[in-house]
Backbone as a ProteinNet text record, in pm:
[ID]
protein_1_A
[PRIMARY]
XXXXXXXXXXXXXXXXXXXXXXXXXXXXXXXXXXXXXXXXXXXXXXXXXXXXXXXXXXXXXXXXXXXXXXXXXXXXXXXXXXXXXXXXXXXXXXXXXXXXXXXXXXXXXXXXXXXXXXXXXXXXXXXXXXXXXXXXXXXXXXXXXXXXXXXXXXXXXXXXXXXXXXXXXXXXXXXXXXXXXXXXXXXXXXXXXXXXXXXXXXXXXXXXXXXXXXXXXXXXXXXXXXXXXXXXXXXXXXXXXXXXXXXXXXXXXXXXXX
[TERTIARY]
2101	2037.2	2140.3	2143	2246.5	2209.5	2278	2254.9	2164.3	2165.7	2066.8	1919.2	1938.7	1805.3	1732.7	1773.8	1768.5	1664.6	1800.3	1728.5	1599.6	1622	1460.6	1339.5	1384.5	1255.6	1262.8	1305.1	1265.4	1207.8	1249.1	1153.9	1037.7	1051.2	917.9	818.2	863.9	764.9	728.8	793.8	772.1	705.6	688.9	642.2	434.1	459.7	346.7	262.9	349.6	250.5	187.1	252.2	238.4	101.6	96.6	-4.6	-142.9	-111.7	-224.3	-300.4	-181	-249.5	-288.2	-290.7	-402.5	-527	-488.1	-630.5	-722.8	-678.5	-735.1	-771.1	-755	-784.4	-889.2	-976.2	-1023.1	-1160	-1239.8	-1381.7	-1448.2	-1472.2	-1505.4	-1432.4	-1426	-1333.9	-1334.1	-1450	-1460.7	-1431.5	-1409.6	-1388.9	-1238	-1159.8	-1025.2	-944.2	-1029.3	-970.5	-1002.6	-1083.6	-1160.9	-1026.5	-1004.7	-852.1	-751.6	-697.2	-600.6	-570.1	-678.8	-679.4	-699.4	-781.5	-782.5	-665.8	-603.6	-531.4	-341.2	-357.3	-264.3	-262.4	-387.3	-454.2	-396.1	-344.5	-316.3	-123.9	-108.6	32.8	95.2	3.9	32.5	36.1	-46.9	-48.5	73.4	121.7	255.8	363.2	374.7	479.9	488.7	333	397	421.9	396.8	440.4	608.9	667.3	792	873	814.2	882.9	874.4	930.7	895.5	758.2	724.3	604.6	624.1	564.3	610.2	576	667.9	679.6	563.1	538.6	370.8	366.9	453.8	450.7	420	419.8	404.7	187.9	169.9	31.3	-30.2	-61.5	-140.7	-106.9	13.9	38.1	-41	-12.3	-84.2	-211	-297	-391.4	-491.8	-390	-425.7	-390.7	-300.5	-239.3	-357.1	-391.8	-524.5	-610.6	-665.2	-782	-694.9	-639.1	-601.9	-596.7	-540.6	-498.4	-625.3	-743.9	-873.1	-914.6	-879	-949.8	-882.4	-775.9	-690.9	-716.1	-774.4	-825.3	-957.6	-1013.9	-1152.1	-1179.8	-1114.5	-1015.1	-1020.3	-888.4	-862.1	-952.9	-1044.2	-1128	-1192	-1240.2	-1348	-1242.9	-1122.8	-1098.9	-1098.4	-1027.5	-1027.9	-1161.1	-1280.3	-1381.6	-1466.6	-1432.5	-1455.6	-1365.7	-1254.2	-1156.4	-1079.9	-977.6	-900.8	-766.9	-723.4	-600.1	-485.7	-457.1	-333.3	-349.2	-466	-490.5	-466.4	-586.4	-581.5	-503.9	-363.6	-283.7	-170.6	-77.3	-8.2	-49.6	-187.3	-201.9	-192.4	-294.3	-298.4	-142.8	-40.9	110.4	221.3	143.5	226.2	233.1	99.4	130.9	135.9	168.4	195.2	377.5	459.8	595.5	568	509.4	525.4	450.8	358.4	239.9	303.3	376.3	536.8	639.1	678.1	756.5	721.3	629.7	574.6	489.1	446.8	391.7	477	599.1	720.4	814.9	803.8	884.1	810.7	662.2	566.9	588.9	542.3	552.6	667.2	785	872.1	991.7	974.7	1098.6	1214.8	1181.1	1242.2	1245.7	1387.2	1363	1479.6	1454	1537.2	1642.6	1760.3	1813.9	1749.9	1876.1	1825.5	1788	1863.5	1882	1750.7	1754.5	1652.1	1526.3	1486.4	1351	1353.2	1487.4	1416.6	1364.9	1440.1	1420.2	1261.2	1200.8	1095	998.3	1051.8	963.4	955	1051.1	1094.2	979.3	989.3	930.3	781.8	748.4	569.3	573.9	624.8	562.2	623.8	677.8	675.5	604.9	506.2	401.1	267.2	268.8	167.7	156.9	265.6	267.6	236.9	242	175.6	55.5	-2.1	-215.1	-203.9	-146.3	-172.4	-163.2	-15.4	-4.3	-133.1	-221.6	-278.4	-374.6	-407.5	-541.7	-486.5	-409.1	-394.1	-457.6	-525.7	-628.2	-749.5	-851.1	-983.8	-1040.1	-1022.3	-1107.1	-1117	-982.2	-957.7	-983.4	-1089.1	-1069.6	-1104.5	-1075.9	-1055.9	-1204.6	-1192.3	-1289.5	-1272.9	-1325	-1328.6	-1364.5	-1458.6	-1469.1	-1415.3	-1351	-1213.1	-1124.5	-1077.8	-945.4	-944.4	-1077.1	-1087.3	-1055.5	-1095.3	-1060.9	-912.5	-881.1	-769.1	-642.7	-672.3	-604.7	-661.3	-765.9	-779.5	-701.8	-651.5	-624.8	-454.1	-425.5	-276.7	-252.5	-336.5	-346.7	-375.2	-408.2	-428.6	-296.8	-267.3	-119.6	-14.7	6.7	75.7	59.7	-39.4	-134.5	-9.6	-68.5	-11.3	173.4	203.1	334.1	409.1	359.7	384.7	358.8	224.7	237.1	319.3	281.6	406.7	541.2	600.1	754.7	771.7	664.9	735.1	632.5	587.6	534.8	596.9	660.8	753.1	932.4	893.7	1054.9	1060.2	920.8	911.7	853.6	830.6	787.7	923	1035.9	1143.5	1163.7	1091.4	1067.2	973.5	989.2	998.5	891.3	916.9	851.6	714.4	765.9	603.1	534.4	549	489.4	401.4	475	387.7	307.1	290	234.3	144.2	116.2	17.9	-107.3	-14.9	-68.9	-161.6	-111	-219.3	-309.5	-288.6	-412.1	-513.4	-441.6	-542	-651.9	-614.8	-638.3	-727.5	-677.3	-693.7	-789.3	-867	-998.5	-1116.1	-1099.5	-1202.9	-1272.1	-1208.1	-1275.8	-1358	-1271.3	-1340.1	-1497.6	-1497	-1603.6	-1711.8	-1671.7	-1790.8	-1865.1	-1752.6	-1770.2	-1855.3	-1856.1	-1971.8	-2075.9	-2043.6	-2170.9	-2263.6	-2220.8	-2324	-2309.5	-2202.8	-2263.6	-2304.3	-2373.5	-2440.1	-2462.7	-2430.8	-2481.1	-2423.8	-2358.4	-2302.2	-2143.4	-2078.2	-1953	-1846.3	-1824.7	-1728.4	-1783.3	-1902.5	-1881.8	-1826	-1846.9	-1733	-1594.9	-1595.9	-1429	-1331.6	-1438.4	-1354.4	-1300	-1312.5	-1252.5	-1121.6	-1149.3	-1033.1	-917.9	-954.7	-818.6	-695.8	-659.4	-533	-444.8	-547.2	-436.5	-489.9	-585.5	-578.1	-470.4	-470.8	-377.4	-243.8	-187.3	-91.3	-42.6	-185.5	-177.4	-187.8	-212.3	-162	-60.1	65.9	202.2	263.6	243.3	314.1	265.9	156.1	155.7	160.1	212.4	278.3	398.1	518.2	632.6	656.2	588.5	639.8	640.5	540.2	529.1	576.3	643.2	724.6	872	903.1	1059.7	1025	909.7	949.5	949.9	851.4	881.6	1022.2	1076.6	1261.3	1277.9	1289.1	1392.6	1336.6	1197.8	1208.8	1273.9	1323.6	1394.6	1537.2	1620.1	1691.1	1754.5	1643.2	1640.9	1522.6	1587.8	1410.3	1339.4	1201.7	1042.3	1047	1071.6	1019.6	1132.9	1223.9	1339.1	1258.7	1259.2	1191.2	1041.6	983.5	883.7	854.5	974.4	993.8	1045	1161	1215	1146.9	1046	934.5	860.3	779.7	739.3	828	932.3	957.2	1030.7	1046	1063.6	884.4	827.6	624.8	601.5	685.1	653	660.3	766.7	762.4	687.3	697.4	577.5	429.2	400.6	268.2	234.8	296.6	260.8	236.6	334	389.7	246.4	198.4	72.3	-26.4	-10.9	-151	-206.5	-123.6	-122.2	-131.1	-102.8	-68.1	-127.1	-177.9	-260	-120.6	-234.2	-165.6	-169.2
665.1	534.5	433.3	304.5	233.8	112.5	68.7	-42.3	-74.6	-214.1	-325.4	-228.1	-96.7	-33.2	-28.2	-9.2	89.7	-69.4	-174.3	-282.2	-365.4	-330.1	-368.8	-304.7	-184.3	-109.9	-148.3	-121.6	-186.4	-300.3	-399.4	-526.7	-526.6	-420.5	-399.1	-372.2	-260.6	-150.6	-312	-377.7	-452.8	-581.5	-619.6	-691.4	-636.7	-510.2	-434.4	-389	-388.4	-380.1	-529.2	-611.2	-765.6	-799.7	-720.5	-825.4	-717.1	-570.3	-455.6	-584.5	-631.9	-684.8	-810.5	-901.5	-989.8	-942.6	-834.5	-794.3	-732.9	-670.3	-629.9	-747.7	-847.6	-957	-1042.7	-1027.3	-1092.5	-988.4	-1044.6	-913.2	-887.9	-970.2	-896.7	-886.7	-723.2	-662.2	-680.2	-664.7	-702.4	-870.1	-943.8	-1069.2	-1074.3	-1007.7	-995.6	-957.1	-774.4	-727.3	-830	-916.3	-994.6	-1113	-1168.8	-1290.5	-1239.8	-1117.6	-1055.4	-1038.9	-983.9	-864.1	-969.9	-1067.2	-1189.3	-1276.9	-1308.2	-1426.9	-1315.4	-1199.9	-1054.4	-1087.2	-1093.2	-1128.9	-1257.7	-1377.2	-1460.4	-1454.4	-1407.8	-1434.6	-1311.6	-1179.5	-1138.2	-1176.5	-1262.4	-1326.9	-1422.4	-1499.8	-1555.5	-1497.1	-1375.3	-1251.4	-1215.6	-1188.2	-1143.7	-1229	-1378.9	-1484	-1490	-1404.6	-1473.6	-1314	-1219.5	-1086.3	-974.3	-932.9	-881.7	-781	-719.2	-657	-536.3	-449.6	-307.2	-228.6	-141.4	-31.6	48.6	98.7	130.4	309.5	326.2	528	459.2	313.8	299.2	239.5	239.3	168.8	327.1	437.8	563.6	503.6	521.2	497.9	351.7	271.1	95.4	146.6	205.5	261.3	328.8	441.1	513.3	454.1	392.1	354.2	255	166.4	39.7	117.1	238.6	295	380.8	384.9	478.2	324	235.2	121.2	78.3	76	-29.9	140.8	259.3	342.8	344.9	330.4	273.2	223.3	76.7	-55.4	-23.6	52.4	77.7	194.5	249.4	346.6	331.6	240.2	105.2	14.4	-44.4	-87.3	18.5	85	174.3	237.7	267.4	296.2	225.1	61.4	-15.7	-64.9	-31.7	-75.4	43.5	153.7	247.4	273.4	258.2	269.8	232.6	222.7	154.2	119.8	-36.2	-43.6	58.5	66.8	128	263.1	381.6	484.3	533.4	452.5	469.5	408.4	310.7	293.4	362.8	420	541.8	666	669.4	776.1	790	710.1	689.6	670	597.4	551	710.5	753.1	882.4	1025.2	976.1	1141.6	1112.3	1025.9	966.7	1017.7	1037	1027.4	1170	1295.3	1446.1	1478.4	1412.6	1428	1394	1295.2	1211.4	1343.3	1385.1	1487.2	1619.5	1641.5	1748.2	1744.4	1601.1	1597.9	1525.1	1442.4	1435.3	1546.5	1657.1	1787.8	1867.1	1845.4	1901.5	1819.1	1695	1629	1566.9	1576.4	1439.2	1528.8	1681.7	1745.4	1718.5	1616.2	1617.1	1687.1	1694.7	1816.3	1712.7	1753	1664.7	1816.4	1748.7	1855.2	1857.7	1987.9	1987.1	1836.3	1750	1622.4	1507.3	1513.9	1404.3	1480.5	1604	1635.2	1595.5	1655.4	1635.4	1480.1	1386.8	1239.3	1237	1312.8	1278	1322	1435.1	1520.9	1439.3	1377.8	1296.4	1142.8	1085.2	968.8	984.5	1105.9	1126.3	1183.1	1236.9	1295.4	1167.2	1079.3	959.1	896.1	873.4	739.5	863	953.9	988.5	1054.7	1034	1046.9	844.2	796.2	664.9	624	741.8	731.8	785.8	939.5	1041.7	972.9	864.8	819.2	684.5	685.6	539.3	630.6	788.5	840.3	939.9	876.4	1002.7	915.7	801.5	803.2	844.6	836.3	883.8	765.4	631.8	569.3	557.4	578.1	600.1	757.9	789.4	951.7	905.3	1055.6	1038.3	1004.5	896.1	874.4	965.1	1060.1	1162.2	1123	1050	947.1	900.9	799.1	688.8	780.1	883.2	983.6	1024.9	1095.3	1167.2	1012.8	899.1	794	799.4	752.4	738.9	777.4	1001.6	1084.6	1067	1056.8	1021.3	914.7	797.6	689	736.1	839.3	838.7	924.7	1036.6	1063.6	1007	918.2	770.8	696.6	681.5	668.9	720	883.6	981.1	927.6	956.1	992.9	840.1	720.8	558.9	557.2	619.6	624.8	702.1	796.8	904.5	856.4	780.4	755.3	624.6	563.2	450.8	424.2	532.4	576.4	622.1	716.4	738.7	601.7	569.6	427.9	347	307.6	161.4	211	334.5	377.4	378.3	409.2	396.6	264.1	152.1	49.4	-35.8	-22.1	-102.9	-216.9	-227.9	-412.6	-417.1	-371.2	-360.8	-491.9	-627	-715.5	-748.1	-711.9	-760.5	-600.5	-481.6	-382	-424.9	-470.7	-526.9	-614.6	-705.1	-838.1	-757.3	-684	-618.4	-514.8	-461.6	-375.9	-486	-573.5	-652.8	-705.6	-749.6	-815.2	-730	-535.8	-479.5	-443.8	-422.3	-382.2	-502.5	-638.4	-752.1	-777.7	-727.9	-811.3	-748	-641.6	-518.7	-561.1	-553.3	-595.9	-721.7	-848	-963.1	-961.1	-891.4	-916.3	-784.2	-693.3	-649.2	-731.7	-839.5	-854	-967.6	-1051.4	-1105.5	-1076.7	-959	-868.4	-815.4	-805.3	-771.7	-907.2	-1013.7	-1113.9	-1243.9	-1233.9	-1319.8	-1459.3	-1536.3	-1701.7	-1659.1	-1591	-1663.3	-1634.4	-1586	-1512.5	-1634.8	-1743.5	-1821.5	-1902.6	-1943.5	-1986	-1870.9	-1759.5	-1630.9	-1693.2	-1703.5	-1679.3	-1822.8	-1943.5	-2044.9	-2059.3	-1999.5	-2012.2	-1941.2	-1832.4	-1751.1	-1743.3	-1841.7	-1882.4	-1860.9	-1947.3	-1913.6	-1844.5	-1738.4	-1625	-1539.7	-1512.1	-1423.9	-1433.6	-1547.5	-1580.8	-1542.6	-1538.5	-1483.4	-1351	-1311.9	-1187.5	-1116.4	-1223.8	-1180.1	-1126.5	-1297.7	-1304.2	-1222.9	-1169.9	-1065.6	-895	-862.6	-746	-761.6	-835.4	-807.8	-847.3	-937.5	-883.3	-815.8	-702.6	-604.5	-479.4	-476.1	-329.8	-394.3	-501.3	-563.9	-501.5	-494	-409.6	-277.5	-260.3	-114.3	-19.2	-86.5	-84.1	-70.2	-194.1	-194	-109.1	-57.6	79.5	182.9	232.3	372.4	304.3	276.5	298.8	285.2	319.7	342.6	440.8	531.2	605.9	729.6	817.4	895.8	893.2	946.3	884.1	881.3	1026.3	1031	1013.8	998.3	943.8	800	691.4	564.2	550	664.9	672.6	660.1	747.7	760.5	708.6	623.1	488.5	358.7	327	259.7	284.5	404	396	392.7	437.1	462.9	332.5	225.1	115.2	94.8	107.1	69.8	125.7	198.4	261.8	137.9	94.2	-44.2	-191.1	-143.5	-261.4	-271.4	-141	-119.1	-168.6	-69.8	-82	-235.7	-334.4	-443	-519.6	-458.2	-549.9	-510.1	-400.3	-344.7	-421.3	-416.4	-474.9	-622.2	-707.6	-861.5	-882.7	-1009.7	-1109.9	-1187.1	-1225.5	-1248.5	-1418.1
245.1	231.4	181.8	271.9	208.5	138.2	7.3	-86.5	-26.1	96.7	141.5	176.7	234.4	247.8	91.7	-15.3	-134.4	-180.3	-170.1	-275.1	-173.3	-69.9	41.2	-40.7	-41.5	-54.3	-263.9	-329	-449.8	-461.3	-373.3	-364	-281.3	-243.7	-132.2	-267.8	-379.2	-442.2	-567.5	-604.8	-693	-647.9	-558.5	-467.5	-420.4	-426	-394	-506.6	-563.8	-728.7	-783.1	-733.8	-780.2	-714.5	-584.5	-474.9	-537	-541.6	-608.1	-755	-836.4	-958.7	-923.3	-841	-805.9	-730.6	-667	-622.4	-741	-836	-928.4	-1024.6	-1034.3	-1120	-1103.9	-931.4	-848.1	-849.7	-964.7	-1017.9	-877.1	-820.4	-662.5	-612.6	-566	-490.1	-345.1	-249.2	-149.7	-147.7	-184.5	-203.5	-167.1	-282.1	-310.8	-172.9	-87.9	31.2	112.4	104.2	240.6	287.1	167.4	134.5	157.1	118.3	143.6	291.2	341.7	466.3	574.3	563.5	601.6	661.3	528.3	538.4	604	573.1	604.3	800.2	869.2	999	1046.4	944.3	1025.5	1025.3	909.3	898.5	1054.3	1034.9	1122.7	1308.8	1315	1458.7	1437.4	1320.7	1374.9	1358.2	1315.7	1391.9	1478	1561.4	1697	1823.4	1732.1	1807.2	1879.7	1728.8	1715.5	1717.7	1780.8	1818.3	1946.8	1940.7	2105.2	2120	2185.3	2217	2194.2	2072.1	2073.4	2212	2201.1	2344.4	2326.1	2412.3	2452.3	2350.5	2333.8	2252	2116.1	2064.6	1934.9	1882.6	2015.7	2024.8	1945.8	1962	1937.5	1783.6	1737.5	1546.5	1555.8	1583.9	1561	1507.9	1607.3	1593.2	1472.3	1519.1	1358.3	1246.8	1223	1091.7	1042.6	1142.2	1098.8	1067.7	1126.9	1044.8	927.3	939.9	780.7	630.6	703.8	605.4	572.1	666.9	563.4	490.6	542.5	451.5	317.5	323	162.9	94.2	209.5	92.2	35.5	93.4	95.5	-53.2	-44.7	-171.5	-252.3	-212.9	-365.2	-416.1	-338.3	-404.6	-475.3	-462.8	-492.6	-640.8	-596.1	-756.4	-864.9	-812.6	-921.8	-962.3	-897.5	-939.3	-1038.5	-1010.8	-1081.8	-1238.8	-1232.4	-1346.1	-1359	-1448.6	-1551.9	-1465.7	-1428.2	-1357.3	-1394.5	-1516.4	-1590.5	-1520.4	-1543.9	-1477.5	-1351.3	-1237.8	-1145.2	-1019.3	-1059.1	-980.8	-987.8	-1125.6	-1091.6	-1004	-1069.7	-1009.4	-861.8	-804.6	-667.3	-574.7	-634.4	-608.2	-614.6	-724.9	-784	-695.6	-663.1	-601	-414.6	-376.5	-240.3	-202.1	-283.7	-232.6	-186.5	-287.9	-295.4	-132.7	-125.1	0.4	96.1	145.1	273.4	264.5	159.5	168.2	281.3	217.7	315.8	454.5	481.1	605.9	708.1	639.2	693.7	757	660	714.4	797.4	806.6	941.4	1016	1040.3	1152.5	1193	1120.5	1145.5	1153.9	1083.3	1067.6	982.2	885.8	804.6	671.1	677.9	517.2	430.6	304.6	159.7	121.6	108.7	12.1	-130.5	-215.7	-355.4	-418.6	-440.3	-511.4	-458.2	-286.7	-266.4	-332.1	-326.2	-339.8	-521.6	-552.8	-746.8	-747.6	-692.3	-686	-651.8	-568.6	-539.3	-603.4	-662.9	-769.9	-930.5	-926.7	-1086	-1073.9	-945.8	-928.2	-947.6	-853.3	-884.8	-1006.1	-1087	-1209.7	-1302.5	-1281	-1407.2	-1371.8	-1255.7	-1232.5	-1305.6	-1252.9	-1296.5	-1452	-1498.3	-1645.5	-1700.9	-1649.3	-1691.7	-1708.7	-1621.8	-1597	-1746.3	-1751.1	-1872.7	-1996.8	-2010.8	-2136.9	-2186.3	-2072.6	-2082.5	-2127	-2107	-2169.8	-2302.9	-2367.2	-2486.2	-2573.1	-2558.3	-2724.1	-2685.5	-2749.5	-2771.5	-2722.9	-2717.1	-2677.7	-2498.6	-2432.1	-2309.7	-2232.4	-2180.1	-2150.3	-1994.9	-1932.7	-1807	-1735.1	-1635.1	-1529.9	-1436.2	-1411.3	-1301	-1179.6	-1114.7	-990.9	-986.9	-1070.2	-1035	-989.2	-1095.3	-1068.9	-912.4	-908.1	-721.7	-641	-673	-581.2	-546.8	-674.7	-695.2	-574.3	-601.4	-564.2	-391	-388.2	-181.7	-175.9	-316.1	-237.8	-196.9	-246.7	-244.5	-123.9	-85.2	71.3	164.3	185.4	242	307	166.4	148.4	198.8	172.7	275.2	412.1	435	553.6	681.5	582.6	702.3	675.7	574.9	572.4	675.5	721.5	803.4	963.3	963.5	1067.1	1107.8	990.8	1059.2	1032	951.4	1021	1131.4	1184.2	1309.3	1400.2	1395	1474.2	1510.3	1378	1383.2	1475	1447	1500.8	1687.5	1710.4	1879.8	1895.9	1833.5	1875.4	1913	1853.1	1879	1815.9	1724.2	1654.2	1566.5	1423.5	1331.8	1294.3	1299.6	1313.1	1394	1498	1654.5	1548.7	1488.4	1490	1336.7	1195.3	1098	1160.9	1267.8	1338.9	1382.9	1489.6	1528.7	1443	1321.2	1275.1	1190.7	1085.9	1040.5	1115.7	1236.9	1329.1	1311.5	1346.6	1425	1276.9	1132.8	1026.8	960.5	981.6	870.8	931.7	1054.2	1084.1	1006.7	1002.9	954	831.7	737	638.9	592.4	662.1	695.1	771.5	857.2	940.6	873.7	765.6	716.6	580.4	567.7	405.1	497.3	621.7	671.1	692.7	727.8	785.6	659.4	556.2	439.9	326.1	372.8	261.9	278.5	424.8	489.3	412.5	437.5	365.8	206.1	162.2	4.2	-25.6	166.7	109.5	84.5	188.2	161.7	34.9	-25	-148.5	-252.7	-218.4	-306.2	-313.8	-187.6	-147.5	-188.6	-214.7	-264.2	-402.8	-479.4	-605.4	-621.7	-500.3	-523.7	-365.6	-328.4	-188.5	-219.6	-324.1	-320.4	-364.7	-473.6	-532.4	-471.1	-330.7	-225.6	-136.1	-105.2	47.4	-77.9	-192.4	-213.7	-197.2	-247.3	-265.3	-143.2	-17.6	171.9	210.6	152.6	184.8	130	-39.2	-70.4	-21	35.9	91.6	189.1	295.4	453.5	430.2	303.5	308.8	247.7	137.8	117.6	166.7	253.8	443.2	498.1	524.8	601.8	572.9	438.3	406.1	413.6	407.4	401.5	561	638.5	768.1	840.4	802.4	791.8	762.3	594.1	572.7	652.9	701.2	767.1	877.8	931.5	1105.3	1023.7	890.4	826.5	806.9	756.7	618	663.5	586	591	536.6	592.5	490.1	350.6	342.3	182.1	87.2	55.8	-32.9	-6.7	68.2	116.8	22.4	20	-72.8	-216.2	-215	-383.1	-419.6	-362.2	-385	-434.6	-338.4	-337.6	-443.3	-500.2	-577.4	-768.7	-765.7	-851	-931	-875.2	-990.1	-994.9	-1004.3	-1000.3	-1170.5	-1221	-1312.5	-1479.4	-1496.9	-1587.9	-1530.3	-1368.2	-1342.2	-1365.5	-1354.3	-1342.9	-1497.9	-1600.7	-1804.8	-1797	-1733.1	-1788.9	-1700.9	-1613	-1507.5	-1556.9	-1580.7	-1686.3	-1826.5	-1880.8	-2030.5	-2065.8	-1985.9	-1979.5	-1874	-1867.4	-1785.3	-1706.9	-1543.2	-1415.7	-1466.4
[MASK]
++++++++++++++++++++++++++++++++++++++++++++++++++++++++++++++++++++++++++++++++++++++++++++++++++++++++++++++++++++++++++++++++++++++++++++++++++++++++++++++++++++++++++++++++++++++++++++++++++++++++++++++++++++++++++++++++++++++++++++++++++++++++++++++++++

């Protein structure tokens, strides 16, 4: 992995924790995915304005990856609405690099020597020692529904990483392929949060425009770098990379107001 890949993907992971803590700040959650996933839908149509047309072996991943991504958001909501930010975003982040490791080396054939795997082994066990340290008092004990959220949300996670390393790598364009994938993903949630909040959603949605539509731009350029580094690099080092500056971001997003 070289420097410019290394510091992409750190600004990708710090970038991605930033856009996670406005969605979490935004008490309706379907509100929060609706702005995001939304406003994610338009930035993505002026990408594929301005990139070439992925090659047709990358459409099957486009695919899957959009249904794996609203099942994420769908996840994520559901955890942060269930439990404690500090908790259930290591967790969910933490155990995602270990899960790429191994469905990378099934499907993708990639294997880590000694050193990349400890890296990957060191990264998930310090995010998820951040849930643990947030429950060693007595007044914090574990949410067991949040936790199971949590942990689907991080197979989830595996799950779109996997497919869209190898996605983005047969699409040829890195760019037209984030452009498409938000179109095909960012409508979904919009059109259910219509579909069940008939006549009161855009008065929801006006108070909170514009630290949604932020919280857009920063999660399509930060799968935007990371997209980049896999046609780089291999998956899971890319993973654990990604996640492992999240660990002083997360305490520091947890603890202090956006």
């Amino acid at each position: 992995m070289t420097p410019a890949v290394a510091a992409a993907v750190l600004l990708a992971a710090v970038t991605h924790a930033t856009w996670n803590a406005i969605a979490h700040t935004i008490r309706d959650q379907l509100v929060a995915f609706t702005l995001i996933a939304g406003g994610g839908a338009v930035l993505g149509a002026v990408a594929v304005c301005l990139a070439p047309f992925p090659a047709a072996g990358a459409w099957p991943y486009l695919i899957a990856s959009a249904v794996l991504h609203v099942g994420y958001q769908a996840l994520l909501m559901r955890s942060f609405s269930l439990g404690d930010f500090g908790q259930m975003y290591p967790i969910a982040r933490g155990t995602a690099p270990l899960l790429v490791t191994v469905l990378a080396a099934v499907f993708v054939s990639e294997s880590l020597d000694r050193w990349q795997a400890t890296g990957v082994a060191v990264a998930s066990a310090g995010l998820v020692g951040v849930a643990l340290w947030g429950m060693r008092s007595a007044e914090t004990k574990p949410q067991w529904p949040a936790l199971l959220a949590a942990l689907a949300t991080g197979v989830s996670i595996a799950a779109y990483t996997v497919v869209d390393g190898v996605g983005v790598r047969e699409s040829g364009t890195p760019l037209g392929y984030i452009g498409w994938l938000m179109i095909l993903q960012g409508s979904l949630i919009p059109l259910y949060a219509l579909h069940t909040r008939r006549g009161t959603l855009f008065a929801r949605l006006r108070p909170h425009v514009r630290l949604g539509l932020l919280g857009a731009f920063l999660s399509v350029g930060a799968y935007a770098l990371v997209l980049w580094a896999q046609t780089r690099a291999a998956l899971a080092p890319i993973a654990a990379l990604r996640e492992s500056s999240l660990m002083p971001c997360s305490y520091r997003i947890c603890h202090e107001p956006i």
